[in-house]
C-alpha positions as CSV (number, residue, x, y, z in Angstrom):
1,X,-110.2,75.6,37.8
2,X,-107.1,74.1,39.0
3,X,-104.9,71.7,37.5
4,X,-106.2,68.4,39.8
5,X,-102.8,66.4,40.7
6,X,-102.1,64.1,38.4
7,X,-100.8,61.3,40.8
8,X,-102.1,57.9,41.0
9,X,-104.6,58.8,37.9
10,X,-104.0,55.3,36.5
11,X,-106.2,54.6,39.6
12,X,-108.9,56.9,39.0
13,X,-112.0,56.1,36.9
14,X,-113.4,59.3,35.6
15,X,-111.0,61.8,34.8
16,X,-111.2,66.0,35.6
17,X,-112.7,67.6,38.1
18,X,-116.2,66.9,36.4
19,X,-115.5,63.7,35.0
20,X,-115.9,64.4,31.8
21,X,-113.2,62.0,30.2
22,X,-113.9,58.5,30.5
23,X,-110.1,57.0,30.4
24,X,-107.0,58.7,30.9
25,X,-106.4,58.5,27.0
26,X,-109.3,61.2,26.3
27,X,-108.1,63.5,29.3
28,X,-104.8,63.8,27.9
29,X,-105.8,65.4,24.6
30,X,-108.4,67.3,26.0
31,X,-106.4,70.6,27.2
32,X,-104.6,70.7,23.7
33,X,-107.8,72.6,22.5
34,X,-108.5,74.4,25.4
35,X,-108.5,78.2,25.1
36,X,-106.7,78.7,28.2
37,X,-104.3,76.1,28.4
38,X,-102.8,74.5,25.5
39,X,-104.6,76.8,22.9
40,X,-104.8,75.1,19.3
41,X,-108.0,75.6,17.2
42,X,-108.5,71.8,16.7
43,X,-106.6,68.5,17.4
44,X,-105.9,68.7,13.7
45,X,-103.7,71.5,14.3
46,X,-102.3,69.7,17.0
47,X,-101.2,67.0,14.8
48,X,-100.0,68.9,11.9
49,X,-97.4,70.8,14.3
50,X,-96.1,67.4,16.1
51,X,-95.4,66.0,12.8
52,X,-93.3,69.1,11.7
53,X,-90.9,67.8,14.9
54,X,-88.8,65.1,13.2
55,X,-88.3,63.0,16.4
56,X,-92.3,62.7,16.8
57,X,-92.7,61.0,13.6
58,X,-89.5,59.1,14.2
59,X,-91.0,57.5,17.5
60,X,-94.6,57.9,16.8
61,X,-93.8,55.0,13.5
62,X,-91.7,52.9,15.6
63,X,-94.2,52.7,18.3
64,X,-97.6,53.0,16.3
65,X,-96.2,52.0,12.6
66,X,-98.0,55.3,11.6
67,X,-98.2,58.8,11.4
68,X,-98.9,60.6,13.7
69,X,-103.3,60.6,14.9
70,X,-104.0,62.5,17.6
71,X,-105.3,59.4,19.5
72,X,-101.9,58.3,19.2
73,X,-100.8,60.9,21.2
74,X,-103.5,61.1,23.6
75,X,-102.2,56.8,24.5
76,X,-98.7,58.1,24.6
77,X,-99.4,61.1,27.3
78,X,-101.8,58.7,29.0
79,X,-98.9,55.8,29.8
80,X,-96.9,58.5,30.9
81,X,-99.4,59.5,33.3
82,X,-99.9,55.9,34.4
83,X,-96.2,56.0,35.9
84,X,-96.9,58.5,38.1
85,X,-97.5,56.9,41.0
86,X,-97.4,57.5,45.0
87,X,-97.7,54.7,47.7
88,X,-95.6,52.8,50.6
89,X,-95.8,55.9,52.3
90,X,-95.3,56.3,56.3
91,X,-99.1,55.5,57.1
92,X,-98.9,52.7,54.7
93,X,-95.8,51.3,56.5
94,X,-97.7,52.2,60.0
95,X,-101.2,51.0,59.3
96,X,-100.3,48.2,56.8
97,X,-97.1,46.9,57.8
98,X,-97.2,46.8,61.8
99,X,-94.6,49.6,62.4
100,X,-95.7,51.8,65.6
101,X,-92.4,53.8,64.8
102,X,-93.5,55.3,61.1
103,X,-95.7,58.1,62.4
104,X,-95.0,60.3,64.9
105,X,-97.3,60.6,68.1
106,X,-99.0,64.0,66.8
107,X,-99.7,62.1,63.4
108,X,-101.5,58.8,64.9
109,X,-103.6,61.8,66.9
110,X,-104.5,63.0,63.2
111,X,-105.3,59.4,61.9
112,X,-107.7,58.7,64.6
113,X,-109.6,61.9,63.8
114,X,-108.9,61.6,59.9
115,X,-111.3,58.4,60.7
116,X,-113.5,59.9,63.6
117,X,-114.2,63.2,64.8
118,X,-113.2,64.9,61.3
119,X,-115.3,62.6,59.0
120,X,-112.5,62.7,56.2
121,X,-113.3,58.7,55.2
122,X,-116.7,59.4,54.3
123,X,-115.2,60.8,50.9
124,X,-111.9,60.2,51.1
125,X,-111.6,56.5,51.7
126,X,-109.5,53.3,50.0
127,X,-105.9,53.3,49.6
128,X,-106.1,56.0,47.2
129,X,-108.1,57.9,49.8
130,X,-111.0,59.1,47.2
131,X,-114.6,57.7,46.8
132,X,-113.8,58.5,43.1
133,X,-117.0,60.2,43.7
134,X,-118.4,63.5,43.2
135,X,-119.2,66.4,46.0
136,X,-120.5,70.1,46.8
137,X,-118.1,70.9,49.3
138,X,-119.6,74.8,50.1
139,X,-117.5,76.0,47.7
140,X,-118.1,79.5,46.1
141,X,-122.0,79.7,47.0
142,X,-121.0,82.8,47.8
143,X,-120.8,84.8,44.7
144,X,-122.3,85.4,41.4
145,X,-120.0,82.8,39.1
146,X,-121.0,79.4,41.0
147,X,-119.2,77.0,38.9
148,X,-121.6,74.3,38.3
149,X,-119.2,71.1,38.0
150,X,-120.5,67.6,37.2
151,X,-123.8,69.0,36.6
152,X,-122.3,70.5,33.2
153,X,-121.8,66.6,32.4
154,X,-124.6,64.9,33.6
155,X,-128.0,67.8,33.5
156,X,-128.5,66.1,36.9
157,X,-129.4,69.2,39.3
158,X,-128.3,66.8,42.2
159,X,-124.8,67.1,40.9
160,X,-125.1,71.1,40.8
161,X,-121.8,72.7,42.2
162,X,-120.2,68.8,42.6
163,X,-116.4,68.4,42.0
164,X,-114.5,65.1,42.0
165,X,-112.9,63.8,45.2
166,X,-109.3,63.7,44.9
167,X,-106.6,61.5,45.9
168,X,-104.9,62.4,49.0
169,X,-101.5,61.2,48.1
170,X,-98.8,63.6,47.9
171,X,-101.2,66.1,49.5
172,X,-98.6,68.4,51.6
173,X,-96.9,68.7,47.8
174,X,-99.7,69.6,45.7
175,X,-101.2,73.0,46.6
176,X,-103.3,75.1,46.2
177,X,-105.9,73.6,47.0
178,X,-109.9,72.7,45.9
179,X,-111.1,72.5,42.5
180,X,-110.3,76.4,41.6
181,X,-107.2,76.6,44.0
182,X,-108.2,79.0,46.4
183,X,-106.3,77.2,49.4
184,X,-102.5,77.8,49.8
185,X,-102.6,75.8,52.7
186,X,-104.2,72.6,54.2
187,X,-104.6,74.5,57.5
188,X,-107.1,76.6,55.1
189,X,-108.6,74.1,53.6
190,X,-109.4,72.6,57.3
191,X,-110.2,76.0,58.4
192,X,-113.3,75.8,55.3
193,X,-114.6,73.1,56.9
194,X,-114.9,74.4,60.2
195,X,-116.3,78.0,59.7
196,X,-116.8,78.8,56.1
197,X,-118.7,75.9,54.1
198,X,-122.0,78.0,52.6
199,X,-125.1,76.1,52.7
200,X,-126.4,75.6,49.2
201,X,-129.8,73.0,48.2
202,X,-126.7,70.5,46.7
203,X,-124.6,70.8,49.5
204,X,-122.9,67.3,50.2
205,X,-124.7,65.9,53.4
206,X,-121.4,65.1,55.4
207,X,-121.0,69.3,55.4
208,X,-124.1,70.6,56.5
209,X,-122.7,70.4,60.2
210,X,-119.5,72.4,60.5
211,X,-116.4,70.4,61.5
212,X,-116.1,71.0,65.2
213,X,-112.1,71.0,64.5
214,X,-109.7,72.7,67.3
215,X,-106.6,74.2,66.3
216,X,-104.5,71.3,67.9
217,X,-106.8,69.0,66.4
218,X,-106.2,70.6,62.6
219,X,-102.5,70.7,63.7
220,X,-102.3,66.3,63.9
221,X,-104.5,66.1,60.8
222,X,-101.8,68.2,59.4
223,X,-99.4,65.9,60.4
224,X,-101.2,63.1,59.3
225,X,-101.5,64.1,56.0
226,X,-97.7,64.7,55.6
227,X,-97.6,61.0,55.4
């Protein structure tokens, strides 16, 4: 999978692509005993190294008045991430605050079918532009090594294939795209949803009509999404 962007996640309720972490505090230690990312056998590990690094202990006491825990450190990582934040964009400033001049007239053209023709709000909707809810999208039905998503959390079979829908903020910044990064572009990912979402029993309702997108169309919704 692909590192989901870590903007706006004080926001978010469930955290990872599956939802497996409850708060922000238990996603942040979670990928320090990952195989494939962080690699340590056990969070134990974990601590013993960070208390080896004399400024850790130093600031860990002064903060916590202990040693270091690695709950300790997954609270520290966590109010990091709570700073990372995106808003007061150009379509806040246009559809908020009354000014006809913050998007251009290609980018209004992809707000109207953001909300219409292209069905975007049905999932991504709010001011965080997510349902915070979980979706087949028609993603890699067509191979061997489906990933199953939130179904891995849950045993529901509804949720078979079902990722998390993410936060559009920062959007044009944060490639690649979709939960295992296939998309180097948004023009791709808009190009999925017009010829290449594969019909699966869990496929999300809102896809099983293709997107009848045209290339000007995706071109606005580009723009759009810039802001």
């Amino acid at each position: 999978r692909s590192a989901p962007a870590s903007i706006n996640r004080v926001f978010s309720k469930a955290q990872f692509w599956d939802g497996r972490a409850d708060t922000l505090e238990d996603q942040s230690i979670g990928p320090f005993v990952s195989p494939v990312e962080h690699g340590f056998a056990t969070h134990d590990e974990l601590v013993v190294k960070i208390k080896k690094i004399a400024g850790y202990r130093k600031l860990f006491h002064e903060v916590f008045g202990r040693e270091v825990v690695a709950g300790d450190v997954g609270k520290a990582i966590a109010s990091f991430q709570r700073t990372i934040l995106s808003g007061n964009s150009a379509v806040d400033k246009f559809d908020l605050g009354g000014d006809d001049k913050a998007l251009s007239e290609s980018a209004k053209r992809g707000l109207d079918l953001f909300r219409g023709k292209a069905r975007c709000t049905r999932c991504h909707s709010g001011f965080n532009l997510t349902d915070e809810k979980f979706h087949n999208l028609g993603i890699g039905w067509d191979t061997n090594t489906v990933d199953l998503g939130r179904y891995m959390v849950t045993s529901n079979a509804e949720d078979i294939g079902a990722f998390k829908t993410p936060t559009l903020r920062e959007i044009a910044r944060t490639a690649p795209y979709m939960h295992d990064g296939r998309f180097r572009t948004i023009m791709q990912v808009l190009d999925h949803y017009t010829n290449s979402v594969v019909q699966s029993p869990t496929l999300a309702k809102e896809f099983r009509k293709p997107m009848a997108l045209t290339i000007d169309d995706k071109k606005d919704i580009i723009e759009f999404l810039k802001t």
